[in-house]
ROTIDREN-184619 format. One line per field, with one value per residue (C-alpha): x, y, z; residue number from 1. Coordinates in Angstrom, 2 decimals, decimal comma. Each point is the difference from the previous one (the first is absolute). Layout:
# ROTIDREN-184619
xx <- [X:...] $
yy <- [Y:...] $
zz <- [Z:...] $
k <- [NUM:...] $
# end
This chain:
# ROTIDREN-184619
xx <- [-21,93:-0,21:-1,42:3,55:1,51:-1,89:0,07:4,23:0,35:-2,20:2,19:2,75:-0,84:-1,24:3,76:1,17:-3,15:2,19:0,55:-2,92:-0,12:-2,38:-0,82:1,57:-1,33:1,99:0,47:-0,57:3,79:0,98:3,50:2,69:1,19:2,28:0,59:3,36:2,55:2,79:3,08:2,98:1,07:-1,27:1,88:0,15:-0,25:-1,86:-0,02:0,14:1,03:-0,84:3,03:1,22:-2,51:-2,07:-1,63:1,76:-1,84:1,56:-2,24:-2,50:-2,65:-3,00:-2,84:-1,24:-4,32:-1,98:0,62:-3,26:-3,76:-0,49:-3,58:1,49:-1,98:2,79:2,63:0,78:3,40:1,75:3,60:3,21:4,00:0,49:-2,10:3,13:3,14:3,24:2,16:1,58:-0,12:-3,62:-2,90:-2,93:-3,30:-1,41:-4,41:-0,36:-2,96:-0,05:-1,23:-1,06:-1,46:1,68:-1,95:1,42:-0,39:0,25:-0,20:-2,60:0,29:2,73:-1,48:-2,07:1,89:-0,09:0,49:-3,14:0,76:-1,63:0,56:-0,74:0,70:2,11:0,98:2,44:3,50:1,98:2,54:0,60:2,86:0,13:2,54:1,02:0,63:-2,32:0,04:-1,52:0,39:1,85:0,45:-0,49:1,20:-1,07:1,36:-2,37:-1,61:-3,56:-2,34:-2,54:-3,47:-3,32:0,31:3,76:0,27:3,28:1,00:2,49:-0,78:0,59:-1,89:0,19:-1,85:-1,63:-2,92:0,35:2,12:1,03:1,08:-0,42:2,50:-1,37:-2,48:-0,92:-1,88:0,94:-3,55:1,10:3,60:0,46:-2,48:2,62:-2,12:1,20:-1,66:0,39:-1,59:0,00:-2,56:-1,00:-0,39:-4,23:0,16:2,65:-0,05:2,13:0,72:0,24:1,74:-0,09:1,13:-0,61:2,37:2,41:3,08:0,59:1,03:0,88:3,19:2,55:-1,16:1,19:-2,67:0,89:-2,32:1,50:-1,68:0,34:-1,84:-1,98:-0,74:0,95:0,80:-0,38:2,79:-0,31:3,74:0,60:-3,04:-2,56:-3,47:-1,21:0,29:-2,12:0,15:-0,42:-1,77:-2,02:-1,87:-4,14:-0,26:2,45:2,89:2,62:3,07:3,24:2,93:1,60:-3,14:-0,83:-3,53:-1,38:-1,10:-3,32:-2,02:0,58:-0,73:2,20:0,01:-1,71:1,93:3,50:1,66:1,89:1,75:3,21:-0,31:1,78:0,64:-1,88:-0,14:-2,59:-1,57:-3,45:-2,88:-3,09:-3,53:-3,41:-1,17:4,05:1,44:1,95:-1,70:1,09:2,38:1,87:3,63:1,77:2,46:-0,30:2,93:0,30:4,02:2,15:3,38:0,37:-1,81:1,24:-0,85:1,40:-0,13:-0,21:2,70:1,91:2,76:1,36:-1,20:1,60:-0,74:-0,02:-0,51:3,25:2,71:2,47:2,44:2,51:2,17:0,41:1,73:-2,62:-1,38:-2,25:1,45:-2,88:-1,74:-2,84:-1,81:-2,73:1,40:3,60:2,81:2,27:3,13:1,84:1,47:1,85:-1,56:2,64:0,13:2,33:2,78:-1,71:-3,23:-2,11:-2,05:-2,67:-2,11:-2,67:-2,07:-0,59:2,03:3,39:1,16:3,76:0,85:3,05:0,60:-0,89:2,57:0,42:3,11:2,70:-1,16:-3,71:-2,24:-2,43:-2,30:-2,59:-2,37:-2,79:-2,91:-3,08:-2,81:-3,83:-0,95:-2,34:-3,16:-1,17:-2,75:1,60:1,43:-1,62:-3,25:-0,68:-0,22:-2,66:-2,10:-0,04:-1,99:-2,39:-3,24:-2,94:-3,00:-2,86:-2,02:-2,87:-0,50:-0,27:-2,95:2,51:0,50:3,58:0,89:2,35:1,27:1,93:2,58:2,22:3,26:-0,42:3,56:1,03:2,73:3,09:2,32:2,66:0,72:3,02:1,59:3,47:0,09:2,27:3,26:-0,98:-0,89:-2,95:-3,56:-3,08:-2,80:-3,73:-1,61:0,37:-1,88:-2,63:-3,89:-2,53:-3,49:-2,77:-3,17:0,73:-2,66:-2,32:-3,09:0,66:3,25:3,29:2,87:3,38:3,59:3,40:3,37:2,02:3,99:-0,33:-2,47:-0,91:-3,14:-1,71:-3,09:-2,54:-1,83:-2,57:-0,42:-1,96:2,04:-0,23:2,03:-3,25:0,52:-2,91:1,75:2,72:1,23:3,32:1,11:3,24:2,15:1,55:2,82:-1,18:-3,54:-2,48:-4,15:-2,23:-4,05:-1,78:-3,78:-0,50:-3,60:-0,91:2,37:-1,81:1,12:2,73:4,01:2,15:4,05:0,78:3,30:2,11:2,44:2,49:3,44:-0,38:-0,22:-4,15:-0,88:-3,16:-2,92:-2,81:-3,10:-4,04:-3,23:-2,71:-3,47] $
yy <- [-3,97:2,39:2,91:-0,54:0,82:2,65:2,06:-1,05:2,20:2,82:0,17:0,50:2,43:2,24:0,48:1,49:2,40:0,21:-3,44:-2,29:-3,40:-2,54:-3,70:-2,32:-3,10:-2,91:-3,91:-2,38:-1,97:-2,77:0,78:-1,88:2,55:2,84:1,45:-0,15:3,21:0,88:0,85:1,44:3,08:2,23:-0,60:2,37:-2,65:2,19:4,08:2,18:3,61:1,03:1,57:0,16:1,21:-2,74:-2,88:-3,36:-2,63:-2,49:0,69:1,50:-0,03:2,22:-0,45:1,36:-0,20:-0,47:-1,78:-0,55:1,52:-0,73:1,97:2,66:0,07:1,60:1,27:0,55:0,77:-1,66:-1,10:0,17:0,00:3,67:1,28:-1,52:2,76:-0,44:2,55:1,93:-3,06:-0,59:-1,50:1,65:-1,62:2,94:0,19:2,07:1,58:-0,61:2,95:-2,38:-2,99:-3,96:-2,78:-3,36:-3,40:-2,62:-3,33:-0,62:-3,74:-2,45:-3,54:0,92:-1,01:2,52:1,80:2,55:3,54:3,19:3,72:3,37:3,51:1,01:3,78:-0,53:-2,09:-1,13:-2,96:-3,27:-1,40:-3,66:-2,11:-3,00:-1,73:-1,30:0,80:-1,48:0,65:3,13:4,27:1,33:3,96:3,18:3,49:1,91:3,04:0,28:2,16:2,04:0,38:-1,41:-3,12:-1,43:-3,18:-1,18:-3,26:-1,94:-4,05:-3,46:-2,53:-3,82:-2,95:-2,32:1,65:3,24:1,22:3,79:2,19:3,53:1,61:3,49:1,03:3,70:1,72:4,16:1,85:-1,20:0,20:-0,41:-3,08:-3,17:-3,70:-3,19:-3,27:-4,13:-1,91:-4,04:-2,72:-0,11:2,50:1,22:-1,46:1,11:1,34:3,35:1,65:3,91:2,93:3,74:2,59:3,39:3,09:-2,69:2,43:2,20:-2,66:2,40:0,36:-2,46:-2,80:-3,72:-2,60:-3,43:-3,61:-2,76:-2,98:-2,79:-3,47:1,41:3,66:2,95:3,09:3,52:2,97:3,32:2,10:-3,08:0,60:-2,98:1,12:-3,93:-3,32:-2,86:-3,02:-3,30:-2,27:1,10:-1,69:-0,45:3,19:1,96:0,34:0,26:-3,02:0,78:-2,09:-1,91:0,88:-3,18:-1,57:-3,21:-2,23:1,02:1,51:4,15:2,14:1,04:2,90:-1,50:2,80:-0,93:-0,60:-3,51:0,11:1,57:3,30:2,39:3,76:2,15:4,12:1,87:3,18:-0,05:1,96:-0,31:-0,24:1,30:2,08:-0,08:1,09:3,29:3,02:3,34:0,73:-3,07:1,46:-2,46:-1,49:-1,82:-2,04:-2,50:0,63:-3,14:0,32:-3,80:-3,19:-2,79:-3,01:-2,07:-3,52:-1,03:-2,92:-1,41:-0,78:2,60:-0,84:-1,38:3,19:3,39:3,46:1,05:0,20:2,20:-1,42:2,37:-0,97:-4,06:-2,53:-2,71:-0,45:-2,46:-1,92:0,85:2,92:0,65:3,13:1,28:3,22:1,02:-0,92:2,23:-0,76:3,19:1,31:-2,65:-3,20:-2,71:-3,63:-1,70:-3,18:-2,87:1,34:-0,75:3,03:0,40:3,16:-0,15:2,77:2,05:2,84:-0,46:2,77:-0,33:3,16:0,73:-1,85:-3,16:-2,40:-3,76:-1,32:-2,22:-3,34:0,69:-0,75:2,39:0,20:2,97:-1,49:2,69:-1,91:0,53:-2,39:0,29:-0,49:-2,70:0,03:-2,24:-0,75:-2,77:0,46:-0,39:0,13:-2,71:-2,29:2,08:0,36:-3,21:-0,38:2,81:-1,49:2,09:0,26:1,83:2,10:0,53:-3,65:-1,30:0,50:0,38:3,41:-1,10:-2,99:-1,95:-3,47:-2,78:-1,18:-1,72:0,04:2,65:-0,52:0,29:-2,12:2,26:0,15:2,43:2,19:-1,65:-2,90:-2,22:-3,79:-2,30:1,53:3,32:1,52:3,04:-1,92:2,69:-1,94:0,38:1,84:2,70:-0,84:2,82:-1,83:2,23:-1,32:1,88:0,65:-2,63:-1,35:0,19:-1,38:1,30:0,63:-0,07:2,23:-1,40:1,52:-1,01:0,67:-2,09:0,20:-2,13:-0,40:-3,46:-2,09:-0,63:-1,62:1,81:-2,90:0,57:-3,22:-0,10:-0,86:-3,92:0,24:-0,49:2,69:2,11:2,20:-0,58:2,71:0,46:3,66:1,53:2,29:2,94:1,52:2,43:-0,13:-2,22:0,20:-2,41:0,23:-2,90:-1,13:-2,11:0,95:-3,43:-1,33:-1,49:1,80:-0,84:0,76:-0,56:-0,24:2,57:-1,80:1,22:-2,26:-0,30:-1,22:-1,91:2,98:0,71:3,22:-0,42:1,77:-1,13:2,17:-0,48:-0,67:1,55:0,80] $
zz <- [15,19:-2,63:2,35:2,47:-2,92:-1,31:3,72:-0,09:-3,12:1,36:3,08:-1,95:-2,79:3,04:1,26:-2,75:-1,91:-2,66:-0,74:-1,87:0,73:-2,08:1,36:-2,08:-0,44:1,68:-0,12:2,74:0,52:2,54:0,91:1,77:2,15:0,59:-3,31:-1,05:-0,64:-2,42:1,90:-1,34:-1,80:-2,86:-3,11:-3,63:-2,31:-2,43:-0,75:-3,10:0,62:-3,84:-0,52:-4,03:-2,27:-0,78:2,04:0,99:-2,77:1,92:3,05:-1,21:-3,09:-1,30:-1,42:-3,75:-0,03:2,98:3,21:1,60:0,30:-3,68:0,79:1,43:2,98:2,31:-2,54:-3,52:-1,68:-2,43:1,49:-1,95:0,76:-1,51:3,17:2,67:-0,10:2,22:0,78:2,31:2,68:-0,12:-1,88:-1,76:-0,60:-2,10:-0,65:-3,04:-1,75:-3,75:-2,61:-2,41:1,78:-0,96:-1,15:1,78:-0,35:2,52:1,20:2,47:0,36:-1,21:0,67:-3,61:-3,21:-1,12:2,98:0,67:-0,65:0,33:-1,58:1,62:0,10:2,77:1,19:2,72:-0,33:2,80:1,14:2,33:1,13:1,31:1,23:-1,82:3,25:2,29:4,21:3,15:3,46:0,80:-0,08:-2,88:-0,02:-2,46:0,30:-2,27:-0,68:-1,96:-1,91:1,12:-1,99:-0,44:-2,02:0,74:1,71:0,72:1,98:1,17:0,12:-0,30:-1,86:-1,04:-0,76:-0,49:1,21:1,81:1,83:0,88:2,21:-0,12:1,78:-1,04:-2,63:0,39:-1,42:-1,68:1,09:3,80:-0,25:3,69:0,34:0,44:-1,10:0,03:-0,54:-0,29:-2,43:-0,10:-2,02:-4,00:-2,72:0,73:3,77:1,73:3,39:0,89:3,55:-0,53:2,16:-0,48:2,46:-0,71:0,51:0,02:-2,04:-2,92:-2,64:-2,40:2,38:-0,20:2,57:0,98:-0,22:1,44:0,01:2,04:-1,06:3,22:0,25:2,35:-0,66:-2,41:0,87:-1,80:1,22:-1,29:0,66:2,49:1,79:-0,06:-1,38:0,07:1,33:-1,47:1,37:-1,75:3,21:2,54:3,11:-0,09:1,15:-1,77:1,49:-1,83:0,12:-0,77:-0,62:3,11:2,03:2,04:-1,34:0,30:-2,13:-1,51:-2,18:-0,83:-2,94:-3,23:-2,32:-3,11:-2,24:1,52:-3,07:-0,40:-3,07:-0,99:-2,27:-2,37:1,32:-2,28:0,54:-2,53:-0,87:-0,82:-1,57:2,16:-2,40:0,28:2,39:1,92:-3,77:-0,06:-0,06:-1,45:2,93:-0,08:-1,55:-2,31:-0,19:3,22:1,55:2,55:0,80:1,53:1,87:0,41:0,86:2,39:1,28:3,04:0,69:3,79:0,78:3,17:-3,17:-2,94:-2,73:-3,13:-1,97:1,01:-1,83:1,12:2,76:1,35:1,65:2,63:3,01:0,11:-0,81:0,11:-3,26:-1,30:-2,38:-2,42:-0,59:-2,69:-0,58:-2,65:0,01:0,98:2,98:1,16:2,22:1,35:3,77:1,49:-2,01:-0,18:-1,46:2,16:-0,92:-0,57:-0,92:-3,36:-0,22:-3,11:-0,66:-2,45:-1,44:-2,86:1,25:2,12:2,03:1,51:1,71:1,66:3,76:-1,87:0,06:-1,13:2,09:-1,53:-0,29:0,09:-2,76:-1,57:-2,89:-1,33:-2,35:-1,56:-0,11:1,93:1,74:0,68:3,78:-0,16:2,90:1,55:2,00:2,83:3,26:2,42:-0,80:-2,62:2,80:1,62:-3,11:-0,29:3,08:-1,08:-0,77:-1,57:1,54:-1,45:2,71:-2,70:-0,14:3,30:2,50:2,92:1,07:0,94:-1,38:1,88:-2,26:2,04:-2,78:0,98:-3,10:-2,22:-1,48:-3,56:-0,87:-0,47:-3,04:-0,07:-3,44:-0,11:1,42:0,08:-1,22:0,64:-1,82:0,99:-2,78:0,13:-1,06:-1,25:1,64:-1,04:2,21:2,05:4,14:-0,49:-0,38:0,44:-0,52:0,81:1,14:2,41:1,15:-3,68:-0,89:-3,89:-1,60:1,44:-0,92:-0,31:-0,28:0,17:-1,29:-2,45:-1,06:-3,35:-2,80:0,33:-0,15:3,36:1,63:2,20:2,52:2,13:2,93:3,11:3,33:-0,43:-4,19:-1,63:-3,61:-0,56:-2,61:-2,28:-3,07:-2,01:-0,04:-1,49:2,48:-1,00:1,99:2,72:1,19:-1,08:0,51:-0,42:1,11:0,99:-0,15:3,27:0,06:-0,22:3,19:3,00:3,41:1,35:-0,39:-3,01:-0,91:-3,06:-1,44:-2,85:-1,48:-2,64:-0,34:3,37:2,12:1,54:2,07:1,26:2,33:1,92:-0,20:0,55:-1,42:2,59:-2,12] $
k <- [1:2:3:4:5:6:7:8:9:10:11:12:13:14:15:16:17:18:19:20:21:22:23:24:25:26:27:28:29:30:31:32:33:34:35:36:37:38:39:40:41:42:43:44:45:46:47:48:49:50:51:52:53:54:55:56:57:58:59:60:61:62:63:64:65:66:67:68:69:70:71:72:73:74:75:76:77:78:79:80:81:82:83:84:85:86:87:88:89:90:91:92:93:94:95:96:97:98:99:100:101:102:103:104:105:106:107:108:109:110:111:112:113:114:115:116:117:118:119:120:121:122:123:124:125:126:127:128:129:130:131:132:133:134:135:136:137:138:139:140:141:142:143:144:145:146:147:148:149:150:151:152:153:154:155:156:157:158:159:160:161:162:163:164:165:166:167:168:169:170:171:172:173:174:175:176:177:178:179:180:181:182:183:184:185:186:187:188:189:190:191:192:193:194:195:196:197:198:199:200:201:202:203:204:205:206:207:208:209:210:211:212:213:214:215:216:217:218:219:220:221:222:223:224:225:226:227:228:229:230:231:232:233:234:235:236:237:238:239:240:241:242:243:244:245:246:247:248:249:250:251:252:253:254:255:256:257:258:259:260:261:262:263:264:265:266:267:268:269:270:271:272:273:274:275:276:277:278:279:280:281:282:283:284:285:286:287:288:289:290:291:292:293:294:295:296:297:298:299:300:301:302:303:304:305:306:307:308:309:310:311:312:313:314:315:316:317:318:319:320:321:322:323:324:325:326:327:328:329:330:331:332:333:334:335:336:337:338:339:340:341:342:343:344:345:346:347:348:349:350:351:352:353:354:355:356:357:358:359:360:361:362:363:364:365:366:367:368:369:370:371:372:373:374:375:376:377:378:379:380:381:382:383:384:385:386:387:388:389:390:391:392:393:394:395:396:397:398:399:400:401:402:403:404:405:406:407:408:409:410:411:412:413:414:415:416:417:418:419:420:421:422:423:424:425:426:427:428:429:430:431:432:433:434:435:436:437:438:439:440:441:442:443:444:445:446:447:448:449:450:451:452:453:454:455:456:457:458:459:460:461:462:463:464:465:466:467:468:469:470:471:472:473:474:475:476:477:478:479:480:481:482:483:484:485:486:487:488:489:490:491:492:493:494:495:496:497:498:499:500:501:502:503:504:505:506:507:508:509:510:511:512:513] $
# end
């Protein structure tokens, strides 16, 4: 099994010399069948064009310390606000060299009380700018331009939790300016797996160039100028084919990227100082800056969505009778609110330029007030992952491992829900239950998504009821992980139930030793 896949990834880094593929490792899952796709349209529902002369606070934050590598195996700078300038329409991430060299102290881990800190000397200052709001599936957009010099590292990303989670939709590097990487990472801080990407020649990025990540259920795709430089895909058959969305499969057992991420994650773009033997040498100039026009993202939907970043509206008399925006609407050429209609536009800015008109006996409202587009991670495929069930290729003897199971379905509860009167009802849980490695002879992993804090119970029973494990856990909103010792189980297959507040998602999954 593992030498198909090995000789697949040969194949293809041969077509393109300038392209380097690594294997990644993958997961053995039984899926249902033909893997579902989002239809629909591409909608703005969140961009930031930096204009002003300062960055929007309410979308974005930085940090003031260190972020990460608190050994400062792969970078070292000390990050603060000052290095982030706006102006002129765009936004500067600026590296600088200091003459006289700053003595920092940060935190290095806050589960300690006190929380753990460390002090060092640092030459090099720099900036990071991270969303405060968290995205999923969709395209994600940059229109940059970046340094060039040994020792500068800048990247745009994503990353959330629990666990890890990332994608890299670029992180070059400035002594191979032209190199373009990418990358995937998915597991636990000191175990994760990643799936990396570099093509070579690829452009000059210290030109102004687009950079575009669509992130899909069942693949993510890298564009370069609207050219696409990669396609990963998230399942593939025993011998690595690749299976993309719609494609008709049966039932079975196939392979999944084990670094597809699964959680949703915060946009972050950075500038960093590479360390060691990478760190800038005398011919790197400073300042370095890593220059941004704008950043998007686009959410995928059959339906508009309740929030948008903004709209322009020209030429019709058919509009909604809401419309919300994060950023601005404007109405102009031939836009007309028409007798009888109750019309309400809601956004920070309101634009009403002339060929707007609200007719006699028509009702409209402009309200400045913004809204957040909230993702989501449903339709349609929460009813397909709840099919999905792990199953660890390491673990089993079978080269291809074919299990006959017959129901693998959780029990479904919507995010929200009507009762009787018809009133909106948060439920508990979100469908997605992901347990895995399925089958395990050790530990099992287990994740799912919750909508309240509440108390809830974690039971373990074998098909005929009988409880082999019961705990109390508390939920916090969003995702929730929880590991398992089933070492001690006999063979055989289990039901994974979650309950509280008289809701239960559950999964079956197997003990094969």
């Amino acid at each position: 099994m593992k030498k198909i896949l090995f000789i697949t990834v040969l194949f293809f880094a041969a077509s393109n010399m300038n392209a380097q593929y690594v294997p990644c490792k993958k997961d053995g899952v039984f899926l249902p069948g033909t893997l579902p796709c989002t239809n629909g349209d591409y909608y703005l529902v969140f961009e930031d064009n930096f204009d002003g002369n300062s960055f929007d606070q309410t979308k974005w934050y930085s940090e003031t310390g260190v972020h990460s590598d608190f050994e400062f195996e792969g970078m070292k700078q000390w990050l603060q606000p000052e290095n982030i300038e706006v102006s002129n329409g765009t936004l500067k991430i600026i590296a600088k060299k200091l003459e006289t060299p700053y003595v920092g102290t940060f935190v290095t881990d806050w589960s300690t009380n006190p929380p753990t800190t460390k002090t060092d000397v640092f030459e090099y200052t720099s900036a990071n700018l991270l969303s405060h709001q968290e995205f999923y599936y969709g395209k994600y957009e940059i229109r940059c331009r970046l340094p060039n010099g040994k020792g500068y590292w800048p990247a745009f990303w994503t990353f959330g939790g629990p666990g890890w989670n990332e994608i890299d939709f670029f992180e070059m590097y400035g002594d191979d300016i032209k190199k373009f990487t990418c990358n995937i990472h998915h597991g636990q801080p000191g175990e994760h797996e990643h799936c990396p990407f570099e093509l070579k020649n690829a452009a000059d990025f210290t030109q102004w160039h687009v950079i575009t990540c669509i992130f899909d259920f069942d693949k993510i795709t890298w564009q370069i100028d609207g050219n696409t430089v990669r396609v990963l895909h998230r399942f593939s058959t025993i011998s690595g084919s690749p299976i993309s969305c719609g494609e008709n499969i049966g039932i079975g057992t196939y392979f999944m990227e084990r670094a597809f991420p699964l959680q949703s994650m915060r946009i972050i773009m950075n500038l960093a100082v590479q360390s060691g033997s990478n760190a800038p040498d005398a011919n790197t100039v400073f300042p370095g800056i890593y220059e941004i026009d704008y950043v998007r993202y686009y959410v995928k939907s059959e339906q508009q969505p309740d929030c948008l970043a903004r709209v322009e509206y020209q030429n019709t008399n058919q509009l909604p009778q809401v419309t919300q925006a994060s950023s601005y609407i404007q109405a102009s050429n031939n836009v007309t609110v028409q007798s009888g209609q109750d019309v309400t536009f809601k956004a920070p800015t309101i634009t009403l330029l002339p060929g707007f008109t609200a007719q006699a006996g028509s009702t409209f409202s402009a309200t400045p007030e913004g809204c957040t587009y909230q993702s989501s991670k449903s339709i349609p495929m929460d009813d397909y992952i709840d099919n999905i069930v792990y199953v660890d290729d390491e673990n089993t003897k079978n080269t291809s491992p074919v299990y006959q199971i017959s129901d693998t379905t959780n029990i479904d509860f919507e995010i929200t829900s009507k009762d009787e009167f018809g009133k909106t009802v948060i439920t508990t849980f979100n469908k997605e239950l992901l347990i895995y490695p399925n089958p395990t002879n050790d530990k099992l992993n287990v994740y799912f998504s919750a909508n309240k804090n509440t108390l809830a119970f974690i039971i373990i029973t074998d098909i005929n009821g009988k409880v082999f494990f019961k705990e109390q856990i508390q939920n916090e909103i969003g995702t929730n992980n929880k590991t398992i010792d089933v070492s001690q189980f006999s063979n055989g297959t289990y039901i994974l139930s979650i309950v509280s507040n008289n809701e239960k998602i559950e999964n079956k999954f197997i003990i094969s030793k």
